[in-house]
mmJSON file of the N, C-alpha and C atoms, coordinates in Angstrom:
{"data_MODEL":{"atom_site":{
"group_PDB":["ATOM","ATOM","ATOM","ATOM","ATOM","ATOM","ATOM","ATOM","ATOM","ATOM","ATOM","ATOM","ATOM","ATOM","ATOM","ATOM","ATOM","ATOM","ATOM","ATOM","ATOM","ATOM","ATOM","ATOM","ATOM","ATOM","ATOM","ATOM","ATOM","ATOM","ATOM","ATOM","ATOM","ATOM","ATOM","ATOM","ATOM","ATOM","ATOM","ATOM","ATOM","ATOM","ATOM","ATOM","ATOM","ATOM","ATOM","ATOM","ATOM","ATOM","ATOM","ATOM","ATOM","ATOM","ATOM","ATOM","ATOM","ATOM","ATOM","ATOM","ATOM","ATOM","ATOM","ATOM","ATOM","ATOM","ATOM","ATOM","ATOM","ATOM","ATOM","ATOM","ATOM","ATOM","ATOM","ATOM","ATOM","ATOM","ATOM","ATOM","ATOM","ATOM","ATOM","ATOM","ATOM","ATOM","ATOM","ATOM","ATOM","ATOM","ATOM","ATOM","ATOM","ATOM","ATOM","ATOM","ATOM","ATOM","ATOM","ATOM","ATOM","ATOM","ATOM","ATOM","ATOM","ATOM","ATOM","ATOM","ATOM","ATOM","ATOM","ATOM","ATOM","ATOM","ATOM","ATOM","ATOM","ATOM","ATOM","ATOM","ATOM","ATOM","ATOM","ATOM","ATOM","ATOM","ATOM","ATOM","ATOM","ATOM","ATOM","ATOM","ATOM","ATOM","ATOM","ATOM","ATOM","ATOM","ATOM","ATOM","ATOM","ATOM","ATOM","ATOM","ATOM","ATOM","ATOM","ATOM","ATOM","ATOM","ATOM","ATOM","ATOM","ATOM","ATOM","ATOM","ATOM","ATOM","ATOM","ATOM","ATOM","ATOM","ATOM","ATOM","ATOM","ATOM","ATOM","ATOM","ATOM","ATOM","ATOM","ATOM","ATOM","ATOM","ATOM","ATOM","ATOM","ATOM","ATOM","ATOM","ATOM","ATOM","ATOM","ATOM","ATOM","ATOM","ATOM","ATOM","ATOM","ATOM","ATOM","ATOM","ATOM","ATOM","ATOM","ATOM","ATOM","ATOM","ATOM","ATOM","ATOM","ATOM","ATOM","ATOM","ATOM","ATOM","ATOM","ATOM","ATOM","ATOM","ATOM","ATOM","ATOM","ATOM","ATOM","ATOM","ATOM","ATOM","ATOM","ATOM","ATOM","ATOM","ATOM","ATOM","ATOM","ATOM","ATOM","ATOM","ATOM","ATOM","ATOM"],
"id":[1,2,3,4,5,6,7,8,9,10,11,12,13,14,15,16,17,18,19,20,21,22,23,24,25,26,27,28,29,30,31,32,33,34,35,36,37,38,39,40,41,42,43,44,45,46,47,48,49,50,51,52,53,54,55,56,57,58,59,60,61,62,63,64,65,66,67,68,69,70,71,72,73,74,75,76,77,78,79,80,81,82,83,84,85,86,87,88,89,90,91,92,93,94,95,96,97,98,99,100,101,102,103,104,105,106,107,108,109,110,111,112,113,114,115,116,117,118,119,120,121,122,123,124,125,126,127,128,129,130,131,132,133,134,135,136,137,138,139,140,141,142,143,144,145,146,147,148,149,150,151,152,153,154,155,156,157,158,159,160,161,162,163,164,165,166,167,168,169,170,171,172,173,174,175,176,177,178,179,180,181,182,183,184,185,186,187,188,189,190,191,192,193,194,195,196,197,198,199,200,201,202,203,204,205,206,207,208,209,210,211,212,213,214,215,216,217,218,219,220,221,222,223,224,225,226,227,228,229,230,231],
"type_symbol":["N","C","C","N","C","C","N","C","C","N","C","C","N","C","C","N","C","C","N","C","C","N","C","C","N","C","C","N","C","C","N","C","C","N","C","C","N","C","C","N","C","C","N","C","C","N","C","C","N","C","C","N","C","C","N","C","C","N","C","C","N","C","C","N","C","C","N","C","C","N","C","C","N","C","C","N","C","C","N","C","C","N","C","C","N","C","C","N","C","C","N","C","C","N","C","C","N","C","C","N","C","C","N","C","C","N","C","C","N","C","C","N","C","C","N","C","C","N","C","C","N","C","C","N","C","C","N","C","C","N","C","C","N","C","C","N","C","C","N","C","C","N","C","C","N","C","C","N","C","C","N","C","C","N","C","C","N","C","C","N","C","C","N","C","C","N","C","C","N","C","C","N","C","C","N","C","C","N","C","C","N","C","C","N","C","C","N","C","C","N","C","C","N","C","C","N","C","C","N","C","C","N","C","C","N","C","C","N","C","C","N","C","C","N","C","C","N","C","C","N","C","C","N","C","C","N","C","C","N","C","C"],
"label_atom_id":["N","CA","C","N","CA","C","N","CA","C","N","CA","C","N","CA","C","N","CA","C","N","CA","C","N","CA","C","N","CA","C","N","CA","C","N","CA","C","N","CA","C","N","CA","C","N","CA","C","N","CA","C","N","CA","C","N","CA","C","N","CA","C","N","CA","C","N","CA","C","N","CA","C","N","CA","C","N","CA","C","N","CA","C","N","CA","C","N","CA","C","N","CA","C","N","CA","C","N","CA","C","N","CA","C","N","CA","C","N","CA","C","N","CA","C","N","CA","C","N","CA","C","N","CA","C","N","CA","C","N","CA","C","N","CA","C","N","CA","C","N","CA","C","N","CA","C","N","CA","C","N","CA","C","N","CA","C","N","CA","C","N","CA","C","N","CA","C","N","CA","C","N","CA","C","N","CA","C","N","CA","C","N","CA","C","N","CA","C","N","CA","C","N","CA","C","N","CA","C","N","CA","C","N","CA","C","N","CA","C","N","CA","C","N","CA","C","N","CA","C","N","CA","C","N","CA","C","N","CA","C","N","CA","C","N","CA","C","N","CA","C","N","CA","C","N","CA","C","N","CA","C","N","CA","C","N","CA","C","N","CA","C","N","CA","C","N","CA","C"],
"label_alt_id":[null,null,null,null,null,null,null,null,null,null,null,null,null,null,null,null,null,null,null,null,null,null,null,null,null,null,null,null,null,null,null,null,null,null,null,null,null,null,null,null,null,null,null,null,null,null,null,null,null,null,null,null,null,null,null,null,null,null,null,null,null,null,null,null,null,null,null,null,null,null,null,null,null,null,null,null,null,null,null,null,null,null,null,null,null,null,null,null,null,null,null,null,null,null,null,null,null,null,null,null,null,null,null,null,null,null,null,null,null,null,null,null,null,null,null,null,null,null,null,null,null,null,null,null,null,null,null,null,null,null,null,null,null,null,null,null,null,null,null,null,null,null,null,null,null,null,null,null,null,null,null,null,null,null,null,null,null,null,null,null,null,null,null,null,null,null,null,null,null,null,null,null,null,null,null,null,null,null,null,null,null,null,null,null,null,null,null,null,null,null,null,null,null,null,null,null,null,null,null,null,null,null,null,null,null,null,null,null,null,null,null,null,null,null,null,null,null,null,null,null,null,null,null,null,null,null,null,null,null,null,null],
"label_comp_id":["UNK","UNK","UNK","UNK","UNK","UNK","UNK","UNK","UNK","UNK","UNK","UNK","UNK","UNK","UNK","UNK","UNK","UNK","UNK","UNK","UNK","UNK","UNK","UNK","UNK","UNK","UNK","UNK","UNK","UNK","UNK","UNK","UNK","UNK","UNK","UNK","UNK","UNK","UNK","UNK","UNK","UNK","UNK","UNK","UNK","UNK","UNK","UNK","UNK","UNK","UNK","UNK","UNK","UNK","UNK","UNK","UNK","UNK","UNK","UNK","UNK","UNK","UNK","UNK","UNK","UNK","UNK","UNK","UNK","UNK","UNK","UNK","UNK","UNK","UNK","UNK","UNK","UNK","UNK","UNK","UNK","UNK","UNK","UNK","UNK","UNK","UNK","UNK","UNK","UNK","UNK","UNK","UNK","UNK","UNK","UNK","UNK","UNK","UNK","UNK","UNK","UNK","UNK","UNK","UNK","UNK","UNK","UNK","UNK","UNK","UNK","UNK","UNK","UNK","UNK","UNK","UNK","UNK","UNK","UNK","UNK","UNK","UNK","UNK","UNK","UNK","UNK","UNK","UNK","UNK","UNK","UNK","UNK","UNK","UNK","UNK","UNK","UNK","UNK","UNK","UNK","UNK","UNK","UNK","UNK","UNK","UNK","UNK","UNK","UNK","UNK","UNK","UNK","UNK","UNK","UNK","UNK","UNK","UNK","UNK","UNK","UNK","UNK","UNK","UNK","UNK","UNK","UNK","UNK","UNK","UNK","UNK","UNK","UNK","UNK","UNK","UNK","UNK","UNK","UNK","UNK","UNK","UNK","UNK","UNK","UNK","UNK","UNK","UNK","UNK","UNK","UNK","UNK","UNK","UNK","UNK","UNK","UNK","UNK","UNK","UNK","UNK","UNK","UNK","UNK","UNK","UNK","UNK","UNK","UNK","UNK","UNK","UNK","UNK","UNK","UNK","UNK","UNK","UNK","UNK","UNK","UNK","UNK","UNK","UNK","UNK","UNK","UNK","UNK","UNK","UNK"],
"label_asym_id":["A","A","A","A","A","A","A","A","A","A","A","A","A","A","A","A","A","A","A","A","A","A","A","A","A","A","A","A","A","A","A","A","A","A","A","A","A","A","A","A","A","A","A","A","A","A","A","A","A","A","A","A","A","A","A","A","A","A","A","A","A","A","A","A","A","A","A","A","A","A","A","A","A","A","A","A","A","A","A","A","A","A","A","A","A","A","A","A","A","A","A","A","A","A","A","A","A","A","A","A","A","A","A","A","A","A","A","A","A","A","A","A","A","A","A","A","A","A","A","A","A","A","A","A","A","A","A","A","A","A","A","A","A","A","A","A","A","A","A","A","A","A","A","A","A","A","A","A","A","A","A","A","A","A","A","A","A","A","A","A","A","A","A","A","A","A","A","A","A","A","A","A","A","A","A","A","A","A","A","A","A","A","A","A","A","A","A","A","A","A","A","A","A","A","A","A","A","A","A","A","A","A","A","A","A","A","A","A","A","A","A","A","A","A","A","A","A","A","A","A","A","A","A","A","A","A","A","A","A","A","A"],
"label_entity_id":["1","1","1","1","1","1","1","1","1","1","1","1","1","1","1","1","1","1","1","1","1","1","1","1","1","1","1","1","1","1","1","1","1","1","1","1","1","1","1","1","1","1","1","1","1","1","1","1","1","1","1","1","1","1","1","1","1","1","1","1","1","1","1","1","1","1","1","1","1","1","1","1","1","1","1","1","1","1","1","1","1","1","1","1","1","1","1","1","1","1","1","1","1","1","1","1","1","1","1","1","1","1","1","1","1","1","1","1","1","1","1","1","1","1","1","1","1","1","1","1","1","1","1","1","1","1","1","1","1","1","1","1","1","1","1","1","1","1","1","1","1","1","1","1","1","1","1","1","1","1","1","1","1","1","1","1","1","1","1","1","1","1","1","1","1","1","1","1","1","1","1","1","1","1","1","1","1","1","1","1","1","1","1","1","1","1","1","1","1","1","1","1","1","1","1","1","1","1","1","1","1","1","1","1","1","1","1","1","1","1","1","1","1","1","1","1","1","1","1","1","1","1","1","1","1","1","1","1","1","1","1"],
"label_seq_id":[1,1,1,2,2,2,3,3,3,4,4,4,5,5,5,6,6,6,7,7,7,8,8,8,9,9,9,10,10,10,11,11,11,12,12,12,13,13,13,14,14,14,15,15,15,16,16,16,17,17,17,18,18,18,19,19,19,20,20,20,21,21,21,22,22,22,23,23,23,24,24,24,25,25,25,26,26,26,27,27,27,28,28,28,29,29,29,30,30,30,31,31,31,32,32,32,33,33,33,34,34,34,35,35,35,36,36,36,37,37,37,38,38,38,39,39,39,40,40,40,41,41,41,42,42,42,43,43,43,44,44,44,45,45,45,46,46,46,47,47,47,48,48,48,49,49,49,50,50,50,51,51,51,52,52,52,53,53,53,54,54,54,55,55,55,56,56,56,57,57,57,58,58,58,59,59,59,60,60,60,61,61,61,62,62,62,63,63,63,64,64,64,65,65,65,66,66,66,67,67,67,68,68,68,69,69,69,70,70,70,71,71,71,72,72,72,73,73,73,74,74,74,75,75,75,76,76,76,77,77,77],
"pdbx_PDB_ins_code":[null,null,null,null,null,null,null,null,null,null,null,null,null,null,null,null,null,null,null,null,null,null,null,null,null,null,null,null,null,null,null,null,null,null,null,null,null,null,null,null,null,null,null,null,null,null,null,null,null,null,null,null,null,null,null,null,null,null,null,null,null,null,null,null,null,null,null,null,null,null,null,null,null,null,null,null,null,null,null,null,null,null,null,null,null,null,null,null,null,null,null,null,null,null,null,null,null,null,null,null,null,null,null,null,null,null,null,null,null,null,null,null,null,null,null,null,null,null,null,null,null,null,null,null,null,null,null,null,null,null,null,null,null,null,null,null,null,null,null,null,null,null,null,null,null,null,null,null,null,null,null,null,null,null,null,null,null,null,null,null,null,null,null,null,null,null,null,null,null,null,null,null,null,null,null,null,null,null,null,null,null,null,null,null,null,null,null,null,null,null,null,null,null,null,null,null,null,null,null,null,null,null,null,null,null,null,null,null,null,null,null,null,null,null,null,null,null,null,null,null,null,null,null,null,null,null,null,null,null,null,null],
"Cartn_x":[91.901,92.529,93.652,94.975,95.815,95.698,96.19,96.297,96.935,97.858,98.864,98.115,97.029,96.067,95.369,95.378,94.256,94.606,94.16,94.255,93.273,93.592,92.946,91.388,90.939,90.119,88.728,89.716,88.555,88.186,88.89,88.396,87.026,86.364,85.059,84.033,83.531,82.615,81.602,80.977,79.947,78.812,78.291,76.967,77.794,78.908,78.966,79.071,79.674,79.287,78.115,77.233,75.5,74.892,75.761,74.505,74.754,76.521,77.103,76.979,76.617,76.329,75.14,74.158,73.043,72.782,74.581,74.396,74.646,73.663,73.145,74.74,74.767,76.457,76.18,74.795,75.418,76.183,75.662,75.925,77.847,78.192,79.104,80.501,79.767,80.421,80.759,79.594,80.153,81.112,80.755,81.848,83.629,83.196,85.328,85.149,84.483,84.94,84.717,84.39,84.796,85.717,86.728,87.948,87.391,86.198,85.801,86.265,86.788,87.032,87.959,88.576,89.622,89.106,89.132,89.024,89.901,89.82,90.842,90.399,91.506,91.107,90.704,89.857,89.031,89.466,89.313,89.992,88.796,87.719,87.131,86.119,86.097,85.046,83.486,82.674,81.779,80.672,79.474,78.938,77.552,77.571,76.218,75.184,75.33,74.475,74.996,76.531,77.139,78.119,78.258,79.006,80.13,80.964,82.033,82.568,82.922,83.089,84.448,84.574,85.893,86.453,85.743,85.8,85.648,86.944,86.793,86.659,86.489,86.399,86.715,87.313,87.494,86.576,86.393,84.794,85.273,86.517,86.61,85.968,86.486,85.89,84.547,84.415,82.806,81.839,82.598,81.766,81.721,82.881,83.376,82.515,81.875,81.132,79.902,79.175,78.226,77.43,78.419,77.797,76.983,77.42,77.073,76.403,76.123,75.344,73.544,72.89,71.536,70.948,69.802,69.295,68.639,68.399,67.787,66.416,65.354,63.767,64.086,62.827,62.661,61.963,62.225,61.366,60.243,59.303,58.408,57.931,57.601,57.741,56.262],
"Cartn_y":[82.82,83.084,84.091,83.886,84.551,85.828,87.377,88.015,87.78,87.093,87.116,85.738,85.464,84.403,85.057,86.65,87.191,87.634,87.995,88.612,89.846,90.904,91.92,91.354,90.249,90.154,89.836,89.44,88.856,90.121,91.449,92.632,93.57,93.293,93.788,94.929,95.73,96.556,96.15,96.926,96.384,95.993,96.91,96.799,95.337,95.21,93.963,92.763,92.776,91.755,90.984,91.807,91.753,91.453,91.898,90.786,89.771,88.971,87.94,87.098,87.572,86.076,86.336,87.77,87.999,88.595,88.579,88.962,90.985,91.047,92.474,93.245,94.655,95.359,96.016,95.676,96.2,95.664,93.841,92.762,92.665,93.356,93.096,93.728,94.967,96.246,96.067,95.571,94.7,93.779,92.89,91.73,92.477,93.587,94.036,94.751,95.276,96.421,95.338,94.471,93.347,92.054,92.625,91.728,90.154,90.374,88.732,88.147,89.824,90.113,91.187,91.372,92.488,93.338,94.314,95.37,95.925,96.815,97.712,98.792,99.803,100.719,100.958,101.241,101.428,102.13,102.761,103.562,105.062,104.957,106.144,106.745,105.578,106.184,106.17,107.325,107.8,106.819,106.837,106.11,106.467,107.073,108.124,108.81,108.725,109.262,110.488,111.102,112.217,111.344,109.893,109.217,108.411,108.163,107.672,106.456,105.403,104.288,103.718,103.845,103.872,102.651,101.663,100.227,99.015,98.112,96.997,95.85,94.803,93.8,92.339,91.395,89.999,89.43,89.349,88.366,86.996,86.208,84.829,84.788,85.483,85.768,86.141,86.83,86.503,85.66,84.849,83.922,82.495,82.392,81.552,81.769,83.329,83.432,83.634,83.771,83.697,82.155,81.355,79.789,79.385,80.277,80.036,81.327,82.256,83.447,82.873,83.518,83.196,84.669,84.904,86.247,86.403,87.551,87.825,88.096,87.41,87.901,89.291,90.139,91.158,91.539,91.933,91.921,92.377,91.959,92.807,93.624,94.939,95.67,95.842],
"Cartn_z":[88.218,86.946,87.154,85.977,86.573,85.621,85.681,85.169,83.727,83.481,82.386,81.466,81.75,81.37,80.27,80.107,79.657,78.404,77.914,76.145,76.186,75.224,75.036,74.862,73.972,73.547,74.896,75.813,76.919,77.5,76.918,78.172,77.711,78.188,77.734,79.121,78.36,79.431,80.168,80.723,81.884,81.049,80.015,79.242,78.216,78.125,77.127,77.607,78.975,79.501,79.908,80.334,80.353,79.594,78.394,76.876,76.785,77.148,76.842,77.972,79.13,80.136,81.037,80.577,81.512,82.515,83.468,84.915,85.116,85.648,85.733,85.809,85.129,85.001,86.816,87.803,88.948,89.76,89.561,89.948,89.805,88.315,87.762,88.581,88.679,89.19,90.381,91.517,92.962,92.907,92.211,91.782,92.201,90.999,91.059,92.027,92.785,94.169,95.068,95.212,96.255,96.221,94.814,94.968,93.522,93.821,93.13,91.623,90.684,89.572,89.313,88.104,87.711,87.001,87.475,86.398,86.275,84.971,84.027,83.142,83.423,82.635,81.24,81.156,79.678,78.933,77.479,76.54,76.361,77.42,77.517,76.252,75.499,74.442,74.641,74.329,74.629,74.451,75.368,74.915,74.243,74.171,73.325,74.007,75.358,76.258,77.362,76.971,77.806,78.187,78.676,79.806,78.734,79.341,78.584,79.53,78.57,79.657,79.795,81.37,81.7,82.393,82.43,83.2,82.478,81.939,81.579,82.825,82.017,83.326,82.558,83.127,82.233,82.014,81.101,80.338,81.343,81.026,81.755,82.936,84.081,85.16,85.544,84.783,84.568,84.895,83.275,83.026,84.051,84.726,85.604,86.724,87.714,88.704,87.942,87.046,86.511,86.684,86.485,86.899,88.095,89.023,90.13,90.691,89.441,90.278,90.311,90.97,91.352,91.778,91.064,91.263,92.406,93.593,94.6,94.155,94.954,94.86,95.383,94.347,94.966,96.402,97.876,99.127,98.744,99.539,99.634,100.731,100.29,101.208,101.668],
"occupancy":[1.0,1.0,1.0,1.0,1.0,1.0,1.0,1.0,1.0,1.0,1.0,1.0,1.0,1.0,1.0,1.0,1.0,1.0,1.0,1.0,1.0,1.0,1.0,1.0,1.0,1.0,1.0,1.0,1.0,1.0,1.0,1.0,1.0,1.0,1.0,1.0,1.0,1.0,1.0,1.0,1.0,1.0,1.0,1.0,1.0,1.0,1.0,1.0,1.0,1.0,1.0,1.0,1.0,1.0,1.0,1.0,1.0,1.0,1.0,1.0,1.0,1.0,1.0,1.0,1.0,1.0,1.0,1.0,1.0,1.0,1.0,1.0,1.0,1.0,1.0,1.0,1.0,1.0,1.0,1.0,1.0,1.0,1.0,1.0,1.0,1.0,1.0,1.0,1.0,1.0,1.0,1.0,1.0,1.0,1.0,1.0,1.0,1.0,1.0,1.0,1.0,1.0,1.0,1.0,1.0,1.0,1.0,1.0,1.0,1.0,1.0,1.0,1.0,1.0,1.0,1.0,1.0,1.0,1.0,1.0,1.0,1.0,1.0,1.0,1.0,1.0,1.0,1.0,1.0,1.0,1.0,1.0,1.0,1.0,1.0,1.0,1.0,1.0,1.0,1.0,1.0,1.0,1.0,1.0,1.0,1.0,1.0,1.0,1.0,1.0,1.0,1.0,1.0,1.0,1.0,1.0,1.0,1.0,1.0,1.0,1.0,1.0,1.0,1.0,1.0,1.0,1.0,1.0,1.0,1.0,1.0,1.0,1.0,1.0,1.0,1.0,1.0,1.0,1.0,1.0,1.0,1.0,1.0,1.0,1.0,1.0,1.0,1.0,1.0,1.0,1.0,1.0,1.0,1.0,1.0,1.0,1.0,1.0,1.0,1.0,1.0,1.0,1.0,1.0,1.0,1.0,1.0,1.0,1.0,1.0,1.0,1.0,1.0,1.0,1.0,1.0,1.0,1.0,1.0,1.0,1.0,1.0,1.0,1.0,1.0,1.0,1.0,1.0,1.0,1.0,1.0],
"B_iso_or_equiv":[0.0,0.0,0.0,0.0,0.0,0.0,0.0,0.0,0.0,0.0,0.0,0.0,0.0,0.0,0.0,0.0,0.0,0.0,0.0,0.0,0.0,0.0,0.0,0.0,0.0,0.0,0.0,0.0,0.0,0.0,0.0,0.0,0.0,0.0,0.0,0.0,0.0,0.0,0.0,0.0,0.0,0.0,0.0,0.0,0.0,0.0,0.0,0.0,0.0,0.0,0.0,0.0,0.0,0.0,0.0,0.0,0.0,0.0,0.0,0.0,0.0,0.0,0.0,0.0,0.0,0.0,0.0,0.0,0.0,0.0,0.0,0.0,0.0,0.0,0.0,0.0,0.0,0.0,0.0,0.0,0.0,0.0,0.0,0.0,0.0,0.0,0.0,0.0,0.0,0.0,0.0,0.0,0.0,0.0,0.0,0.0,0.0,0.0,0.0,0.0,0.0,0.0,0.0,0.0,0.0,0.0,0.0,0.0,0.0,0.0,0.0,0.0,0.0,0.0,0.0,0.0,0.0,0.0,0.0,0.0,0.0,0.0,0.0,0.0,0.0,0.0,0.0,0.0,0.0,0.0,0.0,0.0,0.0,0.0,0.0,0.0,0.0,0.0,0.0,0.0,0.0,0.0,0.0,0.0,0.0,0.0,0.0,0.0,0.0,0.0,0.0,0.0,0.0,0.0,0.0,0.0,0.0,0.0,0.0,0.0,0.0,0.0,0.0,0.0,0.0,0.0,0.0,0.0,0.0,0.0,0.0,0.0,0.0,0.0,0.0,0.0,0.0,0.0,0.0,0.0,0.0,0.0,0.0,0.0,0.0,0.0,0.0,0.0,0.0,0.0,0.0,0.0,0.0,0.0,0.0,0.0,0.0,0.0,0.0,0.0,0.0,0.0,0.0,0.0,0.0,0.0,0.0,0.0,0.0,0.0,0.0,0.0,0.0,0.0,0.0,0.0,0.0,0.0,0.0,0.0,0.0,0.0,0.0,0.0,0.0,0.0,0.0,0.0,0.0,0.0,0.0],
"pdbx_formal_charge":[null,null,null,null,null,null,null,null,null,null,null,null,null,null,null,null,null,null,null,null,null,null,null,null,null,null,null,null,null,null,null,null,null,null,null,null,null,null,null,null,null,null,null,null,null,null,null,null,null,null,null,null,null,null,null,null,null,null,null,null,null,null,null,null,null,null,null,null,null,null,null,null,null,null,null,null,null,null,null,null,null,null,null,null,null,null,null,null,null,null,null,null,null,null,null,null,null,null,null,null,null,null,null,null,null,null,null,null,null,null,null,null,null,null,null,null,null,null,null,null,null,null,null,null,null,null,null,null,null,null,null,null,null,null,null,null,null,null,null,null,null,null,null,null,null,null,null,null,null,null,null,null,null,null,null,null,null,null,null,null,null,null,null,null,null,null,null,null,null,null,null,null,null,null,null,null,null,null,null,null,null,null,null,null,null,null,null,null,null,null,null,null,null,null,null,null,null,null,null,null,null,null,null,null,null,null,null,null,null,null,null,null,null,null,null,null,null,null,null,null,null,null,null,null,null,null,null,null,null,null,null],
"auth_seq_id":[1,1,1,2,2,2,3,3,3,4,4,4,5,5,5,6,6,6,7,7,7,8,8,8,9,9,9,10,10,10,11,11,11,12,12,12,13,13,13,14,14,14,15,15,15,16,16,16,17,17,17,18,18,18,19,19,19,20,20,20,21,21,21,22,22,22,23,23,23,24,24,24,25,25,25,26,26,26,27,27,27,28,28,28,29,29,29,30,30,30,31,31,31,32,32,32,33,33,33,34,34,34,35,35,35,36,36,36,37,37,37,38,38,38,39,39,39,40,40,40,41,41,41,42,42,42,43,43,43,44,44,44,45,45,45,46,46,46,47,47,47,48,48,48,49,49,49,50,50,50,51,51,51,52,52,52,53,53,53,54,54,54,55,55,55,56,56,56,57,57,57,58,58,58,59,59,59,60,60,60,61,61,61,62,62,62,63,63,63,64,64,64,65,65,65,66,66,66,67,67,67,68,68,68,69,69,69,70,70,70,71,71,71,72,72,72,73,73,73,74,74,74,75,75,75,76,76,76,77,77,77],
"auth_comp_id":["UNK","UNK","UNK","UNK","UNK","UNK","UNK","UNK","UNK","UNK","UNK","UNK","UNK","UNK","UNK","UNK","UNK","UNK","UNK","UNK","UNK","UNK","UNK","UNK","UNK","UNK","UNK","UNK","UNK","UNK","UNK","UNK","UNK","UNK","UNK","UNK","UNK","UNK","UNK","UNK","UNK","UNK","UNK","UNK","UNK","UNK","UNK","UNK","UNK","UNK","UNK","UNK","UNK","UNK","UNK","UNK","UNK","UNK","UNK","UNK","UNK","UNK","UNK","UNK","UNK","UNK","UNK","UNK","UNK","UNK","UNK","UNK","UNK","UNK","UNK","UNK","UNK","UNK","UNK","UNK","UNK","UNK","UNK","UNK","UNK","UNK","UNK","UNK","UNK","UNK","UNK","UNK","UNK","UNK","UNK","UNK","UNK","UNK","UNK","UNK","UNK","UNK","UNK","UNK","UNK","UNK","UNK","UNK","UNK","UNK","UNK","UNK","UNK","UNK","UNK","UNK","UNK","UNK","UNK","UNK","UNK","UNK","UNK","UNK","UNK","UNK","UNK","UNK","UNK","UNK","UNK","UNK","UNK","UNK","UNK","UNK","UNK","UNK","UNK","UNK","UNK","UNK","UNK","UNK","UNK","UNK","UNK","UNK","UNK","UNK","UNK","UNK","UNK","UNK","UNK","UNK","UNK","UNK","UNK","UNK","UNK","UNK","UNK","UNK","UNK","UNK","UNK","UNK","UNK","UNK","UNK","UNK","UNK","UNK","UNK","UNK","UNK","UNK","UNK","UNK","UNK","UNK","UNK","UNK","UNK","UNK","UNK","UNK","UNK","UNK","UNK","UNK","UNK","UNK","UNK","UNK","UNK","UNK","UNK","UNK","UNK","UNK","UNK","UNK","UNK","UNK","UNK","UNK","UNK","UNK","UNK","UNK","UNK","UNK","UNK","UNK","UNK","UNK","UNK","UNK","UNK","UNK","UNK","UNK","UNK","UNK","UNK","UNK","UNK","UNK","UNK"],
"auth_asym_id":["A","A","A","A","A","A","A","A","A","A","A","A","A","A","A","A","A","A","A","A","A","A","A","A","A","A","A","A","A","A","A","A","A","A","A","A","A","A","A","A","A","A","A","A","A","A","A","A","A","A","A","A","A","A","A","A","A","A","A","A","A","A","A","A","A","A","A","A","A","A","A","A","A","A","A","A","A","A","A","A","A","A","A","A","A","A","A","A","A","A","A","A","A","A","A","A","A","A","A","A","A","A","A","A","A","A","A","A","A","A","A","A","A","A","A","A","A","A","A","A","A","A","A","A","A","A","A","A","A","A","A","A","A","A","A","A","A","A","A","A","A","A","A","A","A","A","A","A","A","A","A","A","A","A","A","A","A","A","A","A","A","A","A","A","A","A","A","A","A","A","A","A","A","A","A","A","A","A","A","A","A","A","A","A","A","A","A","A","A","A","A","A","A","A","A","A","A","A","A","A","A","A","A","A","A","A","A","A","A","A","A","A","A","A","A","A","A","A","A","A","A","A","A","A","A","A","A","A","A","A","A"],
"auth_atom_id":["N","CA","C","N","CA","C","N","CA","C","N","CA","C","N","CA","C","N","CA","C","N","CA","C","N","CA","C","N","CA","C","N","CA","C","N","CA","C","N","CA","C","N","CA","C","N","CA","C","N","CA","C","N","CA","C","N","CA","C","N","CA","C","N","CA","C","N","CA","C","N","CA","C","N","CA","C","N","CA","C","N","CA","C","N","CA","C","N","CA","C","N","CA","C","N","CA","C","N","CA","C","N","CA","C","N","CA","C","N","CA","C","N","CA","C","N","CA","C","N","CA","C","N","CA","C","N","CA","C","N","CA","C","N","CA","C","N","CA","C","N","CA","C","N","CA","C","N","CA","C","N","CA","C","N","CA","C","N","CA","C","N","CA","C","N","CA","C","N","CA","C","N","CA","C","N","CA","C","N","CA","C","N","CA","C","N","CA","C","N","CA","C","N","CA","C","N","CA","C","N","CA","C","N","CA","C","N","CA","C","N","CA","C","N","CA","C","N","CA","C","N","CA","C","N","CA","C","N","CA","C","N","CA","C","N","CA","C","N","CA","C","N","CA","C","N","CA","C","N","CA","C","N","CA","C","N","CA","C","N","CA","C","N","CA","C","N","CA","C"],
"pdbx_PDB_model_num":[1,1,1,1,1,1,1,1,1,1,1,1,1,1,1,1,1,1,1,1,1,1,1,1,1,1,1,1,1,1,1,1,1,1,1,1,1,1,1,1,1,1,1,1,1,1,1,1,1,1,1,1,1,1,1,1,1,1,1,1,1,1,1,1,1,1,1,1,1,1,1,1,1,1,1,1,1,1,1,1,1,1,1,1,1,1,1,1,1,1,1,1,1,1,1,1,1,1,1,1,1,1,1,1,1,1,1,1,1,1,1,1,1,1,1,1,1,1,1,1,1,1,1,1,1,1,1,1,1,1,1,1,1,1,1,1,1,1,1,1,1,1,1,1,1,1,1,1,1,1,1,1,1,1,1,1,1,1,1,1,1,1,1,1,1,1,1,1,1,1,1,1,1,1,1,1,1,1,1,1,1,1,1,1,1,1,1,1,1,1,1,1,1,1,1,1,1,1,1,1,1,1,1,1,1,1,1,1,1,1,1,1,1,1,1,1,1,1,1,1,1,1,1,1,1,1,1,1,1,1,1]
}}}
């Protein structure tokens, strides 16, 4: 997907993306530090717990590697 593809409306946070397609916000968070997705700077509003959230990410993209995500069993140790 190309950048200039996107609209304000697709840019959503880590916790909002997680309600809207399931896949865990750590899962999410790897995703953009390994290139797979875009992120963008957030507008920093608080989120009621001290932390303020500073990371959007494209819902499209997302939802596009979400198709093909598959959850890891937990090992056992």
């Amino acid at each position: 997907m190309q950048i200039v593809e996107l609209y304000p409306r697709d840019l959503v946070y880590a916790h909002e993306a997680e309600a809207q397609t399931g896949i865990p916000q750590s899962v999410i968070r790897k995703w953009a530090s390994r290139g797979k997705i875009h992120s963008f700077p957030g507008d920093g509003r608080l989120s009621g717990n001290g932390h303020g959230y500073k990371t959007m990410y494209a819902l499209p993209e997302i939802k596009e590697l979400a198709k093909t995500y598959r959850p890891r069993q937990p090992r056992d140790r």
